[in-house]
C-alpha positions in Angstrom: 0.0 0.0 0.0 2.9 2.0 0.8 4.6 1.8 -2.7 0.9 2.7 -4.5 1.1 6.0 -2.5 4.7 6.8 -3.4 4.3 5.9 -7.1 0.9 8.0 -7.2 3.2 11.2 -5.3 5.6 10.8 -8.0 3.6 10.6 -11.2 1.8 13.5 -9.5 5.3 15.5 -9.3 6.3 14.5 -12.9 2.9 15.9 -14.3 3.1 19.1 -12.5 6.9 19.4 -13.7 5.6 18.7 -17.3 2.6 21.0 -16.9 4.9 24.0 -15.9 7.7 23.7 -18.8 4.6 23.5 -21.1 3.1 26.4 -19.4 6.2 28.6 -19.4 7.2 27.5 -23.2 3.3 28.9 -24.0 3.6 32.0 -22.5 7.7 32.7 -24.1 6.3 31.7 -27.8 2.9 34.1 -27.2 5.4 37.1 -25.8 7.9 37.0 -28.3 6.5 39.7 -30.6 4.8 41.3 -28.2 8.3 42.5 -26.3 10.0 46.2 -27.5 13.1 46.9 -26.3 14.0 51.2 -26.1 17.2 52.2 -28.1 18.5 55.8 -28.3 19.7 56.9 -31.4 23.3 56.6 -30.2 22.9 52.9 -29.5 21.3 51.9 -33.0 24.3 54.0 -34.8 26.9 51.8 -32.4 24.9 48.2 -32.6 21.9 48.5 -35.6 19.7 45.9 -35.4 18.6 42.8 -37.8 16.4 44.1 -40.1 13.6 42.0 -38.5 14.0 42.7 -34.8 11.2 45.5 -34.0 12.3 48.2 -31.2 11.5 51.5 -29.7 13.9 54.2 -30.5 12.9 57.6 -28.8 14.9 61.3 -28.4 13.8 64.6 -30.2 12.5 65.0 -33.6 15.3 67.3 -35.1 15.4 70.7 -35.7 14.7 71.5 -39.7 14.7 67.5 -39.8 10.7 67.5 -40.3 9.6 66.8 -43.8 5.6 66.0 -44.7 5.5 64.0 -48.2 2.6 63.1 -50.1 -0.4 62.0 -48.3 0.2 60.8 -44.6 4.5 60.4 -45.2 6.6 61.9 -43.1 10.1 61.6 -43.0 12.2 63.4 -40.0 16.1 62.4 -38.1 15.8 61.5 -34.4 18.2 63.0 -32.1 20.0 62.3 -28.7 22.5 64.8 -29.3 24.8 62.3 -29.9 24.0 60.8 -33.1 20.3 61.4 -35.4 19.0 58.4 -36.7 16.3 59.1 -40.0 13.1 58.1 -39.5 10.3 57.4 -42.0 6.5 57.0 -41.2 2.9 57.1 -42.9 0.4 57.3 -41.2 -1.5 60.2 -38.6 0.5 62.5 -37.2 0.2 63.1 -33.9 -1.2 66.5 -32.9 1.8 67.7 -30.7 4.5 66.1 -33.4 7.2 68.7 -34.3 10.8 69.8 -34.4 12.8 69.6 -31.1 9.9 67.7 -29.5 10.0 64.2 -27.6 8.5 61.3 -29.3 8.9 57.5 -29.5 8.4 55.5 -32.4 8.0 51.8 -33.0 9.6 50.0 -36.4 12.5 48.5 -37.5 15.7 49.8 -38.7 16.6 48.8 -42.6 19.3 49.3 -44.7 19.9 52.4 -42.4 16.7 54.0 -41.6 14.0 53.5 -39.2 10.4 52.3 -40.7 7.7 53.3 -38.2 4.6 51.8 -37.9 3.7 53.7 -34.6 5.0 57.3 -33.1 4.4 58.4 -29.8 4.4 62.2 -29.1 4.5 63.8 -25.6 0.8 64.2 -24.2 1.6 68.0 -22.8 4.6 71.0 -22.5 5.7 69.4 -20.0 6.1 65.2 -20.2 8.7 62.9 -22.1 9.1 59.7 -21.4 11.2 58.4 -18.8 13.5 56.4 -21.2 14.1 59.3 -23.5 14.7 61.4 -20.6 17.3 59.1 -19.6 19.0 58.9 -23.3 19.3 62.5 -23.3 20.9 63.2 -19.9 23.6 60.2 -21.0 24.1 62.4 -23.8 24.4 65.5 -21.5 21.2 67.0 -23.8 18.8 67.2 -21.6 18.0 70.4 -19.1 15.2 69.4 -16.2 12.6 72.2 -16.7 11.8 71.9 -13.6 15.2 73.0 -12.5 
């Protein structure tokens, strides 16, 4: 009777090991487009990424950088201060979009400049993202408004 219990414990074990993996394996294949990693401009001109790898790459549109093509393209350089990556996008603009503002912008970086399917702006005079705000200061860019 002893041996019954044992074996039962341990095919119990074993399932629930073999049920976790499964689980974990699930939730890694559903998450792996689903994950964007932030890059500065700086870090995609050092290390650019495969062509296929999709990214967040934020700083400040740059100044006389903004150009609006035909229909809903725009093509503008982001800017750390440290290096300006070019960025082209169709689609909406976002209403507080412009030269020497913050923004972030989803894509992919090909044969040297970054396709976005998405751009970000900053909500208000005020906000930028924390991850651009911490590009900048690495670059010694940024100035606190605050003080």
């Amino acid at each position: 009777m002893k041996s019954l219990k044992k074996q039962r414990r341990i095919q119990i074990i074993a399932l629930s090991a073999v049920a976790l993996t499964l689980s974990t394996v699930l939730i890694g294949y559903a998450m792996r487009d689903g994950i964007n990693f932030f890059r500065a401009p700086s870090q995609v001109i050092a290390e650019p990424p495969g062509p296929n790898e999709v990214f967040r790459i934020g700083g400040l549109v740059g100044e006389g950088s903004l150009v609006v093509g035909q229909g809903e393209s725009i093509l503008f350089a982001v800017t750390d201060g440290g290096a300006s990556v070019p960025v082209v996008y169709t689609g909406i603009r976002p209403d507080l979009f412009g030269e020497n503002e913050g923004m972030v912008a989803t894509g992919r970086y090909i044969n040297g400049v970054f396709e976005a399917t998405e751009i970000l702006a900053k909500h208000d005079e005020q906000y930028m993202p924390s991850e651009v705000v911490d590009a900048l200061k690495e670059q010694g860019v940024y100035v606190d408004p605050d003080g």
